[in-house]
N, C-alpha and C positions, 0 to 999 in steps of 0.2 A: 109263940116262942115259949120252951118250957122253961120251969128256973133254973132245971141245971143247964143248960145253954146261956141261960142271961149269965149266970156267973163263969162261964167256961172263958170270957174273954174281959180286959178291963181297955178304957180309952180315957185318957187322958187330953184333955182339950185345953189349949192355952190360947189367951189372948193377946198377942204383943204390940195390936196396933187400933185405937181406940176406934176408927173410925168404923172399924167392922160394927160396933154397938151402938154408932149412931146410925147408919142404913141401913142393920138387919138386928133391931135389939135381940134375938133369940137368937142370934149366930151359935153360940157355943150350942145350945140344944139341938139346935137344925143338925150340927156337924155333928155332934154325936148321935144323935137318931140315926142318920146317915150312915155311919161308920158302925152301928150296933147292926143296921136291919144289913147291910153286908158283912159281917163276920157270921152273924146269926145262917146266912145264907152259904155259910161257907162252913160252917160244923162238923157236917156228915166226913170232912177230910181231915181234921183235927185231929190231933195227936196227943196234944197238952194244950191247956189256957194258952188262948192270943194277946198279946198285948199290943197297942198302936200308941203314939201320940200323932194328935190332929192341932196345928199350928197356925194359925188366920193373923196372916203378919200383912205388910204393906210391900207395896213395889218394890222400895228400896232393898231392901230385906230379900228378897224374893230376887231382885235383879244379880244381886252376889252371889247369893245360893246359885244358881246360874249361872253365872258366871265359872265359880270358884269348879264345880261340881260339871258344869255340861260343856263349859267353852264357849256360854250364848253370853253375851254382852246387852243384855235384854230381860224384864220381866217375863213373865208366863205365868198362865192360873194355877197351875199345879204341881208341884213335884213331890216327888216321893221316893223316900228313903230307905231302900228295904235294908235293915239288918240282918237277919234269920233266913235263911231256904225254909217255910212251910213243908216239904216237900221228906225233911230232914228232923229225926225226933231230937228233941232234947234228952239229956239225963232226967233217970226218973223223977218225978215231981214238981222238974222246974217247967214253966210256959216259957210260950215262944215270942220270942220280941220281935216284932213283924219289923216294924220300924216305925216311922215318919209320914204324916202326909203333910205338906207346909202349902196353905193358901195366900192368892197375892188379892187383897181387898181392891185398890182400885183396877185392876186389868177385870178380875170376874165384875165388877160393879158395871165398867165399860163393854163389855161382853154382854152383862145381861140387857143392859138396856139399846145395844145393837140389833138381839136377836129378839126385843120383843118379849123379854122371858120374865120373871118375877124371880128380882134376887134371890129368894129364900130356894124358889128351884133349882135355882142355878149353880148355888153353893150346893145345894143336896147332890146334885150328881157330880157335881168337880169333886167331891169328899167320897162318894162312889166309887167313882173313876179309880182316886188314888189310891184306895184301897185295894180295888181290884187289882192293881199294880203289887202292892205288895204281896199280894197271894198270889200272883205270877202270872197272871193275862197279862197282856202285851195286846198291840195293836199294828205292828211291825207289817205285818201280812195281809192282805185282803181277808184271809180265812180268819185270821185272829182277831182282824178287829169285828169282824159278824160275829163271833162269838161274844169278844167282851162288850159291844154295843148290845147283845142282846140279853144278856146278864144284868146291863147295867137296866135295861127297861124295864126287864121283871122287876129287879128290887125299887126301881123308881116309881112305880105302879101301887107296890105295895106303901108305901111311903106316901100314897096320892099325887105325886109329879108325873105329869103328863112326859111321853116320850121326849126329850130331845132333840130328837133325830127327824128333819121334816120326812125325810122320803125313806125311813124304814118304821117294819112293823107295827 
């Protein structure tokens, strides 16, 4: 990555729920790695500086958000909050505030140790995922989610995270 790409976007990463720093002490670096090597991958479409916050809250946190925002009565590993169309320039000078991504520690915690997987992977591609979201993949479709599954493995690859995905690519 060149440095003007490193600086073409900023990520802001918060911690609101401690437990993410007892079972993955590098969360916030993971998630921002994560959140860098897919903006970084999303450049060439850029318009203005990106800006994200990436949010590693708990269930409870996460079940409202959910709640308040989707109508689920329920946790879930990921959501995401697009502010900005990407798609749409800002006035000159200023970046585009992509939005949100807000992680739920124990569901991905539960998740990763379902599938076998090492938290710190796990969080990399749920922080992937949501990003890609806010640059405007979706997964709505069969075609779309082959798309975004397959974005999401290129950058996961780069990053050293093994696919995901048992039965693609």
């Amino acid at each position: 990555m060149s440095t003007a790409s490193a600086q073409a976007f900023s990520i802001e990463v918060s911690v609101s729920c401690d437990a993410w720093l007892t079972l993955c002490p590098d969360a916030e670096g993971l998630a921002e790695s994560a959140a860098r090597a897919t903006l970084a991958d999303a450049m060439d479409q850029a318009s203005a500086p990106l800006l994200i916050g990436v949010i590693l809250t708990d269930d409870a946190e996460q079940r409202e958000l959910n709640r308040t925002y989707r109508g689920k009565d329920a946790p879930t590993n990921v959501l995401s909050f697009a502010i900005a169309d990407p798609a749409v320039a800002p006035p000159p000078g200023a970046p585009i505030l992509l939005g949100d991504v807000v992680l739920a520690c124990e569901t991905i915690a539960r998740e990763a140790a379902e599938q076998n997987k090492p938290l710190p992977d796990h969080l990399r591609h749920l922080v992937v995922h949501g990003v890609l979201h806010l640059l405007g993949l979706d997964h709505q479709s069969e075609a779309d989610a082959a798309i975004m599954e397959t974005r999401e493995v290129e950058i996961l690859a780069r990053l050293g995270v093994p696919t995901p995905y048992r039965d693609t690519v």
